[in-house]
TIRO-2110 file (N, C-alpha, C; in Angstrom, 1 decimal):
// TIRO-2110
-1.1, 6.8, -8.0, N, 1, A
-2.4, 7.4, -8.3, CA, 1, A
-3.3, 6.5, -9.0, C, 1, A
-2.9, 5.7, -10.2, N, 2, A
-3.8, 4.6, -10.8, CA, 2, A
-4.5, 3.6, -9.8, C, 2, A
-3.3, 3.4, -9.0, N, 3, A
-4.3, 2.2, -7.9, CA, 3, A
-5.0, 2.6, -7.2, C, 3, A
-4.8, 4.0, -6.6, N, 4, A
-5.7, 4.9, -5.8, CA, 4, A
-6.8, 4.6, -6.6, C, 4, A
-7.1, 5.2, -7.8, N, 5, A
-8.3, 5.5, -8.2, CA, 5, A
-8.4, 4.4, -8.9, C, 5, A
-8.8, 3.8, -8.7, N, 6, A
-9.1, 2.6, -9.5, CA, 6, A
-9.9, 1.9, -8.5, C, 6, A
-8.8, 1.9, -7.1, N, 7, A
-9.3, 1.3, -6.0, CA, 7, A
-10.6, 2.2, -5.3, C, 7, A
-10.3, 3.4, -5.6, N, 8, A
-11.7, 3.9, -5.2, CA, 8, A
-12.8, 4.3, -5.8, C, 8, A
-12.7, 3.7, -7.3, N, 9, A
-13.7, 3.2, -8.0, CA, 9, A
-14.5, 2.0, -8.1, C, 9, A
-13.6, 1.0, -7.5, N, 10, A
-14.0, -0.2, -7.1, CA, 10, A
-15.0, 0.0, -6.2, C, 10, A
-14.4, 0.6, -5.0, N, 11, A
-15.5, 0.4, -3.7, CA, 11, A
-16.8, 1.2, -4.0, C, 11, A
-16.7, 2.5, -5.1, N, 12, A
-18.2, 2.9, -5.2, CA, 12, A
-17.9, 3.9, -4.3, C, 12, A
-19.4, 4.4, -3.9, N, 13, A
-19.3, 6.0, -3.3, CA, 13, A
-19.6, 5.9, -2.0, C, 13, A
-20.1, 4.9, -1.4, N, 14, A
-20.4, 4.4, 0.2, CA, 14, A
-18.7, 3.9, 0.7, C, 14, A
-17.8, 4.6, 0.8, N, 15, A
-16.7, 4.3, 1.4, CA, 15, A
-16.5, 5.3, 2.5, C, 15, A
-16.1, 3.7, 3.3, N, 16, A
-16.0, 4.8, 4.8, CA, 16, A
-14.3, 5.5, 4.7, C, 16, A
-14.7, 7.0, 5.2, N, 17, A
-13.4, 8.5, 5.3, CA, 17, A
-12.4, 7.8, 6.1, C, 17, A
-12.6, 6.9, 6.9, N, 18, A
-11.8, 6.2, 8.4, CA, 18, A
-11.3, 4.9, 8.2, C, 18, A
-11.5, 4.0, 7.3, N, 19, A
-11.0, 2.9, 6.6, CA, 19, A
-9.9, 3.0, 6.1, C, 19, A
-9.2, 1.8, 6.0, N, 20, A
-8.0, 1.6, 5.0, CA, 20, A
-7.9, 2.1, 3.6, C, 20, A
-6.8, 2.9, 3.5, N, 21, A
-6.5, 3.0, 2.0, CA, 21, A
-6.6, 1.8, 1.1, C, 21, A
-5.8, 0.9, 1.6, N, 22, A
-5.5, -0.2, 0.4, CA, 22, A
-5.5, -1.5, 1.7, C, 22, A
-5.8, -2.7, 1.2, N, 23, A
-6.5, -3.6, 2.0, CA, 23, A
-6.2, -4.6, 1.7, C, 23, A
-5.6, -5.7, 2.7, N, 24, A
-4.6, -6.8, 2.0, CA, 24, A
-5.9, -7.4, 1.6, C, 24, A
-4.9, -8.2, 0.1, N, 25, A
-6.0, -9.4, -0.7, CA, 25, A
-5.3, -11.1, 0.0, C, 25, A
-6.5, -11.7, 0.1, N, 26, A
-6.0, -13.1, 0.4, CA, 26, A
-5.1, -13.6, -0.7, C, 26, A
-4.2, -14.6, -0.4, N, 27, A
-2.8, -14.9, -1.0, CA, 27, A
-3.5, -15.9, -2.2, C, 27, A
-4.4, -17.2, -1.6, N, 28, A
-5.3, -18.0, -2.4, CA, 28, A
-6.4, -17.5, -3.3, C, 28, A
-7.4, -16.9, -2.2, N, 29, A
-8.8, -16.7, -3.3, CA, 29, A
-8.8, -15.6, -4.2, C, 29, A
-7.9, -14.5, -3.6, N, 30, A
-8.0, -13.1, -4.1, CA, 30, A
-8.7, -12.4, -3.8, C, 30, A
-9.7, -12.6, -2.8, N, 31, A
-10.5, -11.8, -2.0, CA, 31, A
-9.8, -10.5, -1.4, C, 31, A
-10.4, -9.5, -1.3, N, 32, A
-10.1, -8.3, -0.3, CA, 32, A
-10.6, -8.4, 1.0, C, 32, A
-9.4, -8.1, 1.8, N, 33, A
-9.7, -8.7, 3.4, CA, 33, A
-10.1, -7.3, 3.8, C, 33, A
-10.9, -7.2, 5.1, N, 34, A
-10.9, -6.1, 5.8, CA, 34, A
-9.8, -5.4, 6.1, C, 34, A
-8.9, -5.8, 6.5, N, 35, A
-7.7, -5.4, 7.1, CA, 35, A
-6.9, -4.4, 6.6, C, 35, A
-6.0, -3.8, 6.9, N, 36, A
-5.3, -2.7, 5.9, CA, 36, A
-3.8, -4.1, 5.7, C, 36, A
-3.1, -3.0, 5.3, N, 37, A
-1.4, -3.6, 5.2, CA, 37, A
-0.9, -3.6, 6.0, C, 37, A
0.3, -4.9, 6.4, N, 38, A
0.7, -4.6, 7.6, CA, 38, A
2.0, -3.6, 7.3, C, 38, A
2.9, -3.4, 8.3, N, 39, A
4.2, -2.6, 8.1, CA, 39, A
5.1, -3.4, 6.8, C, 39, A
5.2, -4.6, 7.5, N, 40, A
6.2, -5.6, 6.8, CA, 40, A
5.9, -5.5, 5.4, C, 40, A
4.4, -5.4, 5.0, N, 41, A
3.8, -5.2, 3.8, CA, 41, A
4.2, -4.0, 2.8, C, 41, A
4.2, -3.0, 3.7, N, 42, A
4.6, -1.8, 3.2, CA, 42, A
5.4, -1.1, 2.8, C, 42, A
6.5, -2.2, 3.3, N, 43, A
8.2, -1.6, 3.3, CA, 43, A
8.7, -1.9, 2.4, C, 43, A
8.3, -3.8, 2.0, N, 44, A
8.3, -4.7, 0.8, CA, 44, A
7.7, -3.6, -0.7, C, 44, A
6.8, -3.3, -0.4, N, 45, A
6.4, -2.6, -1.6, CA, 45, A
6.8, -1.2, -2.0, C, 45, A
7.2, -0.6, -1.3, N, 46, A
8.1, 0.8, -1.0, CA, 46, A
9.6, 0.4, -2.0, C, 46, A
10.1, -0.5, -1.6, N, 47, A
11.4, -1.3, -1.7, CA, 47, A
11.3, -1.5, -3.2, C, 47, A
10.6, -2.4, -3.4, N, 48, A
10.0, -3.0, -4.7, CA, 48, A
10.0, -1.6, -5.8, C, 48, A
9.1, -0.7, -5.4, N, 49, A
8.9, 0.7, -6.5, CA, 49, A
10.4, 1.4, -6.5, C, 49, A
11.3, 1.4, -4.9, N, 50, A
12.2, 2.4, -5.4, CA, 50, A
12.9, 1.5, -6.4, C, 50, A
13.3, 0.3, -6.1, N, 51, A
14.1, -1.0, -7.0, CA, 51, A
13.3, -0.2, -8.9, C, 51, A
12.4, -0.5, -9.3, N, 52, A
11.9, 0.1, -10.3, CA, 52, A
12.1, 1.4, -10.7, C, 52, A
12.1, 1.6, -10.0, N, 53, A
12.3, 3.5, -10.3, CA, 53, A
13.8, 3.6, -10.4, C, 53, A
14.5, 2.6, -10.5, N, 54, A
16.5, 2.9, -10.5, CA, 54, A
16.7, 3.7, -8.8, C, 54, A
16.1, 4.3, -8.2, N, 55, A
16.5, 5.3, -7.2, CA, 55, A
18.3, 4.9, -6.7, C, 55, A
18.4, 5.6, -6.4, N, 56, A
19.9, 5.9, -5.4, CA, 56, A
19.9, 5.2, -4.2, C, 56, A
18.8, 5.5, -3.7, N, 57, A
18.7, 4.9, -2.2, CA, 57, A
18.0, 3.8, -2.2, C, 57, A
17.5, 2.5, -0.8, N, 58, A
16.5, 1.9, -0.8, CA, 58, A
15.6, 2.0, 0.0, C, 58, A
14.1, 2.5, -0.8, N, 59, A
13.2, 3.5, 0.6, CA, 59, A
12.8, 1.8, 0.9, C, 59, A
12.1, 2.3, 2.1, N, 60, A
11.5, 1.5, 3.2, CA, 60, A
10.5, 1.7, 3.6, C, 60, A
9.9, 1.2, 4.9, N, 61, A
8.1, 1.7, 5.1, CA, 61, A
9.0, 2.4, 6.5, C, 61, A
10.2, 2.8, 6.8, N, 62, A
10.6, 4.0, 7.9, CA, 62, A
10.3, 5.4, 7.5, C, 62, A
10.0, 6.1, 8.0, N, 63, A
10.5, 7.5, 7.9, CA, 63, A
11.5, 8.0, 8.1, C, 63, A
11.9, 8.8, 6.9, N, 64, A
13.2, 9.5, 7.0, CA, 64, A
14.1, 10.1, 8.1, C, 64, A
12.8, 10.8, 8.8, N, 65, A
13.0, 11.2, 10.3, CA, 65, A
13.6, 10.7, 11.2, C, 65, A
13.1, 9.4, 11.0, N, 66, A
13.9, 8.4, 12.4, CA, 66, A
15.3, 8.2, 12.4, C, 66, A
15.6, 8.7, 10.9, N, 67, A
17.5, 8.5, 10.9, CA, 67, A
18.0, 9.4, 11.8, C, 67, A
17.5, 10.7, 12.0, N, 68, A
17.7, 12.0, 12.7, CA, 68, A
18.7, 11.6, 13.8, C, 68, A
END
């Protein structure tokens, strides 16, 4: 929720409804790229928070569902 809002404090109040939530930053300048995250990105970071959080399991950027 902090980077949510923070990040949409950054952009100000002209943010487009249909845009990326969160937006990869270039690896060198630190720029924010148009682009959203890819998958690969997403799963890394999912992974990473349950790793922090102690969790039981190791989430991923899958849905639970697809174990079904």
């Amino acid at each position: 929720m902090r980077a949510w809002r923070r990040w949409k404090q950054e952009l100000g109040e002209d943010v487009d409804p249909d845009s990326f939530t969160f937006h990869a930053v270039h690896n060198r300048w630190k720029t924010v790229l148009p682009s959203g995250l890819n998958p690969v990105t997403i799963g890394d970071i999912l992974t990473r928070i349950g790793l922090r959080a102690g969790l039981d399991i190791r989430p991923t950027g899958h849905s639970p569902a697809a174990d079904w």
